[in-house]
DOLO-42306 format. One record per residue (C-alpha): residue number from 1; residue in three letters; x, y, z. Coordinates in nm, 2 decimals. Layout:
REM residues N
+-----+--------+--------+--------+--------+
| num | residu |      X |      Y |      Z |
+-----+--------+--------+--------+--------+
| NUM |    Ala |      X |      Y |      Z |
...
+-----+--------+--------+--------+--------+
***
This chain:
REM residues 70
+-----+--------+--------+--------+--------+
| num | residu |      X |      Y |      Z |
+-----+--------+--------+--------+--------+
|   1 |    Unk |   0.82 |   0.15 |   1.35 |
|   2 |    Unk |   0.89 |   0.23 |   0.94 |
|   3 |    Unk |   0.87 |  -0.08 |   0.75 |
|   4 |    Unk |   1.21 |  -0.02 |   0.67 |
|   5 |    Unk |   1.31 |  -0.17 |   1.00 |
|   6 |    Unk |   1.14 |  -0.47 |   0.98 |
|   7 |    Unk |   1.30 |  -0.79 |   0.92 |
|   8 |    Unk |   1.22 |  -1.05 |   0.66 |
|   9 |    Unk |   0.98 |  -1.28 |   0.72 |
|  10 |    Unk |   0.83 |  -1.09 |   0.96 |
|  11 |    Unk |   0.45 |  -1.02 |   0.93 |
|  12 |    Unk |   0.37 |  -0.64 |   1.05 |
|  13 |    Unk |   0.01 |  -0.48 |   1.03 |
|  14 |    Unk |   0.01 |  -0.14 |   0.86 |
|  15 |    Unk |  -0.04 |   0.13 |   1.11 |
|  16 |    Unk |  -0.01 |   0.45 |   0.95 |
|  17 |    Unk |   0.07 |   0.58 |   0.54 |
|  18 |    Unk |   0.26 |   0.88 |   0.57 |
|  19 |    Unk |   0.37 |   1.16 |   0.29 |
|  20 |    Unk |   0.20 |   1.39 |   0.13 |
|  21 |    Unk |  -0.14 |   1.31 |  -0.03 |
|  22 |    Unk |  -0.03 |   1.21 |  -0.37 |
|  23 |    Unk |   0.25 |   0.95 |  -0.21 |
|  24 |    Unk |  -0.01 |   0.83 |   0.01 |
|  25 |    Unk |  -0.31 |   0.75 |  -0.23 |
|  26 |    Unk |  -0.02 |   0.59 |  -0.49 |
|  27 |    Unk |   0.08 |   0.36 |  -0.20 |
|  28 |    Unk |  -0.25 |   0.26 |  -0.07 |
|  29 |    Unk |  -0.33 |   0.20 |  -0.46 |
|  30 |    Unk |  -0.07 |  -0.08 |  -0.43 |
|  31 |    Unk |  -0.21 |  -0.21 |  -0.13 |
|  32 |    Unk |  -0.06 |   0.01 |   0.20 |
|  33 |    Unk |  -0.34 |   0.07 |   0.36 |
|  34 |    Unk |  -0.44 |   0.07 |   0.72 |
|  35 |    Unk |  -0.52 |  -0.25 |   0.89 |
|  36 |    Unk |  -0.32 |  -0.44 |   0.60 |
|  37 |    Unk |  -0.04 |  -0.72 |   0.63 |
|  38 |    Unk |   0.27 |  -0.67 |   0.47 |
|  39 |    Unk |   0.56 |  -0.89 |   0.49 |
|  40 |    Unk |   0.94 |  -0.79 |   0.38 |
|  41 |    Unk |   1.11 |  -1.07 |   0.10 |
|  42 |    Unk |   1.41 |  -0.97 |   0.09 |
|  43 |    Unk |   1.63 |  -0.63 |   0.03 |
|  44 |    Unk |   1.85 |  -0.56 |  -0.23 |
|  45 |    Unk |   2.04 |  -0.25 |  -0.21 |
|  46 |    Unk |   1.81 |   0.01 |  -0.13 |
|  47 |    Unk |   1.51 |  -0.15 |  -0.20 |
|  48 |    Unk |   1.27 |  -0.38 |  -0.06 |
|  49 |    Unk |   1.09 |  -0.66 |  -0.19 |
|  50 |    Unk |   0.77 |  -0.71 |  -0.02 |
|  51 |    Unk |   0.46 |  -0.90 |   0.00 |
|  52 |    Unk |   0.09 |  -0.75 |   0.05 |
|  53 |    Unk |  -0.23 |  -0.80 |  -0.07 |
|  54 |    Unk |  -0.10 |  -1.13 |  -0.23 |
|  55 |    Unk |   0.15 |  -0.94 |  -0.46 |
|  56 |    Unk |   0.52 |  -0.91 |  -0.38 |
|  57 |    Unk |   0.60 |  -0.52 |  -0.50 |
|  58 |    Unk |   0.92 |  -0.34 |  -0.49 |
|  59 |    Unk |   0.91 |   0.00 |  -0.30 |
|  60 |    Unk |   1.26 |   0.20 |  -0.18 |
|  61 |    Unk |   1.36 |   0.32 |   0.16 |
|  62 |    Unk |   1.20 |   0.64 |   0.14 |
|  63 |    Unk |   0.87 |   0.49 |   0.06 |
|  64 |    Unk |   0.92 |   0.19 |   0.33 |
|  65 |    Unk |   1.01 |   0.53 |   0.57 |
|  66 |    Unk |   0.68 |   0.60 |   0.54 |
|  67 |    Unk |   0.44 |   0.34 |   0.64 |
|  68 |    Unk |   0.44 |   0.30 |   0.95 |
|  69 |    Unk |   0.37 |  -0.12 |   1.12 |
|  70 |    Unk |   0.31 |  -0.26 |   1.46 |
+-----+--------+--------+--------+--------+
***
């Protein structure tokens, strides 16, 4: 399921990165990479605030659409 439809507090391991090649690589350079955890904060409006790697970072639906967690 996108990471979008998570809910907070909830732990999910990162299946998939999605995009094109350029959204990908700039994602997994903040930490979205395969076999990760990531953890949504909160949301506020149409962002999320969410913590990986040790880091919270702030990514918007579109991105969260396309990593994909189990």
């Amino acid at each position: 399921m996108p990471l979008s439809f998570v809910k907070e507090g909830e732990p999910g391991v990162i299946h998939k990165v999605g995009g094109r090649e350029e959204t990908r690589r700039f994602l997994e350079g903040l930490g979205f990479v395969t076999g990760g955890v990531v953890t949504v904060i909160s949301r506020i409006g149409g962002s999320l605030i969410v913590n990986v790697r040790d880091a919270r970072v702030a990514i918007g639906r579109d991105m969260a659409n396309k990593i994909l967690v189990n």
